[in-house]
PLY file of the C-alpha trace (Angstrom):
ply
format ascii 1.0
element vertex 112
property float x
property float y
property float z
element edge 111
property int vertex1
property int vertex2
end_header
-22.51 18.57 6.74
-22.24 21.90 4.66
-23.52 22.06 1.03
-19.62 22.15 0.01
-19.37 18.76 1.55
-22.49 17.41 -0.04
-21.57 18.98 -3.81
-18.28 17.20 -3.53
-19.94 13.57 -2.69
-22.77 13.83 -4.94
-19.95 14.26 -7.66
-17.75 11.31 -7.22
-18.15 8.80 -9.57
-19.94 5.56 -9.51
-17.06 3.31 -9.61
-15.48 4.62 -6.26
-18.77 5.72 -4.52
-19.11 2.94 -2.48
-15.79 2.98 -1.15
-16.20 6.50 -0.35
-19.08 5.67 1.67
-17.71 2.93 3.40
-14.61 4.94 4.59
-17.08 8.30 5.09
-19.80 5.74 7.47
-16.86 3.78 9.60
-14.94 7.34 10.11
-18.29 8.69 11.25
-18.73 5.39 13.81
-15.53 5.74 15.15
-15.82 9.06 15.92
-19.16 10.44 15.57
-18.12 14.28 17.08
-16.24 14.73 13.59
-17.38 17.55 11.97
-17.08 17.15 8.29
-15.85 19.80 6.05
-13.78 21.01 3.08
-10.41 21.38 3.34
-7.42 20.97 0.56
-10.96 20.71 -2.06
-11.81 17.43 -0.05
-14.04 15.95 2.62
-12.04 16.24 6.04
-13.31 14.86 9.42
-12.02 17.21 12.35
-12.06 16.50 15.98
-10.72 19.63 17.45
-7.07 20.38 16.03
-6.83 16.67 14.41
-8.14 16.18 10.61
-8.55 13.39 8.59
-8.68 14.33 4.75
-10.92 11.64 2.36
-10.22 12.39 -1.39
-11.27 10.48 -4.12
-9.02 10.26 -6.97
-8.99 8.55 -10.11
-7.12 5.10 -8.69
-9.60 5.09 -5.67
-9.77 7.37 -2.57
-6.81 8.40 -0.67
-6.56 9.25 3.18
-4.24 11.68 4.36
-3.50 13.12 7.65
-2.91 10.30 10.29
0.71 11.37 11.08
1.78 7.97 12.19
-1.32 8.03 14.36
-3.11 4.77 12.51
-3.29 2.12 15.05
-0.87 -0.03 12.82
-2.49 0.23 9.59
0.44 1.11 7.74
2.38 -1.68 9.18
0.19 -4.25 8.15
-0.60 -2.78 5.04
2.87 -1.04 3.82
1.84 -1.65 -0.11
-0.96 0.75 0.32
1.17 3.77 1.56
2.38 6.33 -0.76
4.22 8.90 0.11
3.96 10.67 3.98
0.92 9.79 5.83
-1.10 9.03 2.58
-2.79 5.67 1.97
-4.36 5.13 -1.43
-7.09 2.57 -1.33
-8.46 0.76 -4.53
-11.20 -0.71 -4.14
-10.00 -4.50 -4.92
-7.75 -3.36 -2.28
-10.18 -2.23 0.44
-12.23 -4.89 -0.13
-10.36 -7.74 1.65
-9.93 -5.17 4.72
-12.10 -5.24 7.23
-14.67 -2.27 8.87
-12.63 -2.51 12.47
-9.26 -1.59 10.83
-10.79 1.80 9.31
-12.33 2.37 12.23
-9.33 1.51 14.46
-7.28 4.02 11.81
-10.00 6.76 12.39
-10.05 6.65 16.45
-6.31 6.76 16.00
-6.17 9.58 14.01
-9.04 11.56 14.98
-7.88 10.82 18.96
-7.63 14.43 20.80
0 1
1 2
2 3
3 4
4 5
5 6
6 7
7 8
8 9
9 10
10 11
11 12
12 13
13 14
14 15
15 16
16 17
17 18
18 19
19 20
20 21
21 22
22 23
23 24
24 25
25 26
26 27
27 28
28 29
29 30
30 31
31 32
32 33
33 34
34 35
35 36
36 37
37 38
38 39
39 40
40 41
41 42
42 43
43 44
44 45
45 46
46 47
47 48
48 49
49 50
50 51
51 52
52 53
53 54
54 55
55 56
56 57
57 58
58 59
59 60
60 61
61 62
62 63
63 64
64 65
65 66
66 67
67 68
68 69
69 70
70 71
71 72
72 73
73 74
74 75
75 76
76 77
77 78
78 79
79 80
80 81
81 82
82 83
83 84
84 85
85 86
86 87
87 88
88 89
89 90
90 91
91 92
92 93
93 94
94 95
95 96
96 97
97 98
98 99
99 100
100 101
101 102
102 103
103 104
104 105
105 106
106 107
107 108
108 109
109 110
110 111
């Protein structure tokens, strides 16, 4: 991870942190070959042409970038999408769903 990437996490604030590093650890698990950079001024996970883009905003974090390729998660989530291929996550809203989904969403998305 590049000093871009790091100056960008270090920065988010307290209150959405820990959702951050939820999302950054079960991406990560799911699909360890990511490379992690900045792209659109926010942490992206790449796994050759596919991205995954983590930004954290001030209702939460978003992700962007599945393309329909999310294992279902929109389906069984449909309040939490906003928009084309963006889910915004509070963290109330996170909190009641669990690791395998996000990780499910990542393999999905991240899938070459």
């Amino acid at each position: 991870m590049d000093q871009e990437v790091r100056d960008y996490i270090d920065a988010i604030p307290a209150e959405h942190r820990p959702l951050f590093d939820r999302l950054h650890r079960l991406i990560l698990e799911a699909q360890p070959q990511a490379a992690v950079i900045i792209s659109y001024k926010m942490p992206t996970y790449q796994v050759g042409k596919r991205r995954l883009h983590v930004g954290v905003w001030r209702h939460g974090v978003s992700v962007y970038g599945q393309n329909g390729r999310d294992a279902g998660f929109a389906s069984r989530h449909p309040a939490l999408i906003s928009g084309k291929s963006t889910i915004r996550l509070r963290p109330e809203d996170a909190a009641s769903i669990p690791d395998d989904e996000f990780r499910d969403l990542a393999r999905a998305a991240l899938e070459p």
